[in-house]
N, C-alpha and C positions, 0 to 999 in steps of 0.2 A: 761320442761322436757317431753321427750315424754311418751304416755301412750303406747307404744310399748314397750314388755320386756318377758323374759320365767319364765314361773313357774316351779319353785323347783320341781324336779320330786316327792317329801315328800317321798323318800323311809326310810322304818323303819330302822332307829338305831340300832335293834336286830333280829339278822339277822335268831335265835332259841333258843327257849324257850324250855326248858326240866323239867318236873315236874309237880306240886313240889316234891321235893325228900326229904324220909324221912325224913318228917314231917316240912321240911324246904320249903322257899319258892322258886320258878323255878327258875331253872339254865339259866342267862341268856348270851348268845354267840353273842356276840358285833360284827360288820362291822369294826369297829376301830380294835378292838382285832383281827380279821382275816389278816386285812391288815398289820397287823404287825410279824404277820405269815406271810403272803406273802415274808413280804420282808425280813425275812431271809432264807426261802426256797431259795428266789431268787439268792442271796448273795449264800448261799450255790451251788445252780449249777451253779453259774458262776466258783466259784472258785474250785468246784471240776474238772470240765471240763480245767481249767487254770493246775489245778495240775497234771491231768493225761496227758499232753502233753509231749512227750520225753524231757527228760530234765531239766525240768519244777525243779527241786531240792525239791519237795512237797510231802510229802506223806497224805494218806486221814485222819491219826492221826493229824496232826497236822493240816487241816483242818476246822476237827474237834475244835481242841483248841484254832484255831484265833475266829473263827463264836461264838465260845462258849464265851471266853475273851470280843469278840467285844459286844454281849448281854449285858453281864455286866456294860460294858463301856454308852451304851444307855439308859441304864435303869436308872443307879445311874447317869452317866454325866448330862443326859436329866431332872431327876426331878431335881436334886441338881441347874444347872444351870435356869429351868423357877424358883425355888423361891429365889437365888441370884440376875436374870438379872431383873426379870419382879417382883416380889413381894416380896420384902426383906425387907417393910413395914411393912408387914402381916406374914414373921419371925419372926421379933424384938417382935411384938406386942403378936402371938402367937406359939414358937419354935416347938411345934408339927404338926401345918401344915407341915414339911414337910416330915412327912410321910404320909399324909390323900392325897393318890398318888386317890382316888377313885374321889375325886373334881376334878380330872384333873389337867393339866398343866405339859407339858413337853418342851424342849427348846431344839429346832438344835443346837445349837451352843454349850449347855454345854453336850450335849452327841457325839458332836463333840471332845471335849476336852477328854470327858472321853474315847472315841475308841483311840483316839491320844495316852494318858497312859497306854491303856489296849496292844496298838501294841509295848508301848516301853516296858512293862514286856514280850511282847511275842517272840520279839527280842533280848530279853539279856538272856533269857531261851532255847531257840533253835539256838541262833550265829548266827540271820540270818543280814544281813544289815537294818538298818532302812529305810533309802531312798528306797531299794529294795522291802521291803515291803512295803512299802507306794503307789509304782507302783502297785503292785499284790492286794492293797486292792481299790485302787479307782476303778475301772470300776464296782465291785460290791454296790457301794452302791446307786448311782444315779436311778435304777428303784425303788428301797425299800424305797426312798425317794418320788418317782411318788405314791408309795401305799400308804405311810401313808397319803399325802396329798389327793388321792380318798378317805379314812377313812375322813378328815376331808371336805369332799363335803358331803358324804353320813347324815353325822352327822350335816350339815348344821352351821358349824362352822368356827369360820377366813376368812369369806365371806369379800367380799372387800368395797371400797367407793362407794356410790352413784356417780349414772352416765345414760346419756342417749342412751349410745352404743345402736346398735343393739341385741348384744347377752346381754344385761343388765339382770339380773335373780331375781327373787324377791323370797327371803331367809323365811323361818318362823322366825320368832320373830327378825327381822332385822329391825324394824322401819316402817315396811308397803310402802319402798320404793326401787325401783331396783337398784342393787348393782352389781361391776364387782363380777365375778365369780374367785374369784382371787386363791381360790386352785387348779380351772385348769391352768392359768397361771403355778404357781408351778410345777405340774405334768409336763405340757410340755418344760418350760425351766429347772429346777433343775434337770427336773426327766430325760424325750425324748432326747433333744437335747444335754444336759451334756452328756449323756453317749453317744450318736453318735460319739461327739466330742473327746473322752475320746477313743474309739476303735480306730475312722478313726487316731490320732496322734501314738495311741501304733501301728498300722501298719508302721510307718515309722521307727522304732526301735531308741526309741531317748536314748539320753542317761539315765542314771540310777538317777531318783528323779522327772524326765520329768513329768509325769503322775500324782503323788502327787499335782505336783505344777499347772499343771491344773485343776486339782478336785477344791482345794483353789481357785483359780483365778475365775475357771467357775463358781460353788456357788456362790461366794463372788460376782460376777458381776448381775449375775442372781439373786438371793436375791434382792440385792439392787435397783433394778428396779420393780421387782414386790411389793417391799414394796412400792410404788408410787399407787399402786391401789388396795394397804389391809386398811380397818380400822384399824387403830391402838385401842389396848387395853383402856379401856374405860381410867383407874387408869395411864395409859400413854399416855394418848393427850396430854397435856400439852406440854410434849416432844419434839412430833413430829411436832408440830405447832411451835415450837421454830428452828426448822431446819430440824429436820432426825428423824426418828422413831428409837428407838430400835435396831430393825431388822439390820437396815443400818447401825449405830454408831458399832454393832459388826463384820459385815463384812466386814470392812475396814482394819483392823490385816488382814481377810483370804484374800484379794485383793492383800493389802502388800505382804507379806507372800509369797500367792504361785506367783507373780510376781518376787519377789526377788528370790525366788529358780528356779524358771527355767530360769532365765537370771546366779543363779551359776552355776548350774551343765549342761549345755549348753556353758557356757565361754570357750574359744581357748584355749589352754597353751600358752602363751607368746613364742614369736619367740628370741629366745640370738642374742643379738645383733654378728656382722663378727667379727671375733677375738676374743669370748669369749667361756666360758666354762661352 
C-alpha cells in the first residue's frame, strides 16, 4: 500500500460553543446539526421557488406543511429505521435505545420510508395526486442529502475501506490506515449528480411520476455502488462479506421500484386493434 494519502482536514465537530449558560454546561452547535439545517433551507427554496412559478397549483402554506410533514417523516423514519435496519439486536436487548437519538444513528432509507408516509398524509389532506407530488418533491431532496453526508465528513464518520488510491485520506480513529473518502463519493453521486439528473429529465416535461421514479432509480443505483467503497458497520461485516452490505440489500426495493414506475407511467396506451372499439 502506498504511503501516499491526505490527511483529514481534523475540522472540529462543534462548529460553536455558547456558555455555559445558567449554570449549565455550554451550548453546544454541531456541523452535523447545521447541515441538517442546510438541507431543509435547501428543500425549502427549491420548493418555494417551484411553487411560486405560474401555475405551479402551490401556495407558500402549504409549502410550508410538505417541508414541515417531511421533517417529521426524517426524523422518526430515519431513527426508527437505523435501529430496525442496522441495530435491532440492541432493541430486543435494550427497548429504550431507541429514543437515546443523542448516540447517534439515523438511516436513509427508514426516513425514506417515513417522507414516503408523511407525503401520503400530505396528499389525501390537500387532494393533491401522489405521483404528482412525488415529482414536486424529488429534485428537493438530493443536495440536503450532499449536506448531511458533508456533516458526516466533517465528523469523520462512515469513512470508507482501506485503499491505496491517490486521493486515499487517513480518517481519525479509522485504524491508522488510509480509507476511500467515501461520503464525498455520496455528496457527489446521491447528492451533485442525482439532482443534475433529476432537473436536466424534469426539463423534458415527462410524464407525471417520471421524476419520482428517478429519485428511486438514481439513489438506489448510486448507493449501491458506493457501498462497494464504505466500511460496513463493524456489528454488520459479517453481512457484507457474505455478499452485499446493508446499504445494498435495501436499495434493491428503490432500483425495483423506481425502475418499475417509470417504465408505468411512460407506457403507450395500447393502439385497438382495425375494426375495434
Amino acid at each position: 500500500m502506498t504511503s501516499s494519502y491526505l490527511e483529514f482536514p481534523n475540522i472540529d465537530p462543534v462548529l460553536v460553543s455558547i456558555g455555559p449558560l445558567f449554570g449549565f454546561g455550554p451550548l453546544n452547535i454541531h456541523w452535523y446539526g447545521v447541515m441538517y439545517a442546510v438541507a431543509f433551507a435547501l428543500a425549502y427554496w427549491l420548493a418555494s421557488r417551484a411553487a411560486a412559478k405560474p401555475g405551479s397549483g402551490w401556495s407558500k402554506e402549504q409549502v410550508s406543511d410538505l417541508l414541515f410533514y417531511g421533517f417529521l417523516g426524517v426524523i422518526v423514519g430515519g431513527r426508527l429505521g437505523y435501529v430496525l435496519f442496522y441495530n435491532f439486536e440492541q432493541l430486543l436487548a435494550e427497548p429504550l435505545y431507541l429514543f437515546k437519538t443523542w448516540q447517534g444513528g439515523m438511516s436513509f432509507h427508514g426516513g425514506l420510508l417515513g417522507v414516503l408516509l408523511a407525503m401520503l398524509w400530505f396528499a389525501r389532506r390537500h387532494q393533491k395526486s401522489y405521483l404528482a407530488l412525488g415529482d414536486f418533491v424529488a429534485p428537493l431532496i438530493p443536495l440536503g442529502l450532499a449536506a448531511g453526508r458533508l456533516g458526516n465528513f466533517i465528523n469523520a464518520e462512515l469513512w470508507g475501506r482501506t485503499t491505496d488510491v491517490p486521493w486515499a485520506m487517513m480518517f481519525p480513529n479509522a485504524g491508522g490506515v488510509p480509507r476511500h473518502p467515501s461520503q464525498l463519493y455520496h455528496v457527489l453521486l446521491e447528492g451533485i449528480l442525482l439532482f443534475i439528473i433529476i432537473v436536466f429529465v424534469r426539463r423534458l416535461k415527462p410524464a407525471t411520476g417520471t421524476l419520482g421514479g428517478v429519485f428511486l432509480l438514481g439513489y438506489g443505483v448510486f448507493r449501491f455502488f458506493v457501498e462497494f467503497f464504505r466500511e460496513p458497520d463493524a456489528h454488520l461485516r459479517q453481512l457484507a462479506e457474505a455478499g452485499m452490505t446493508m446499504g445494498q440489500w435495501l436499495c434493491l426495493p428503490m432500483i425495483a421500484i423506481g425502475l418499475g414506475l417509470i417504465i408505468y407511467v411512460n407506457r403507450k396506451p395500447a393502439v385497438p386493434a382495425r375494426g375495434s372499439k
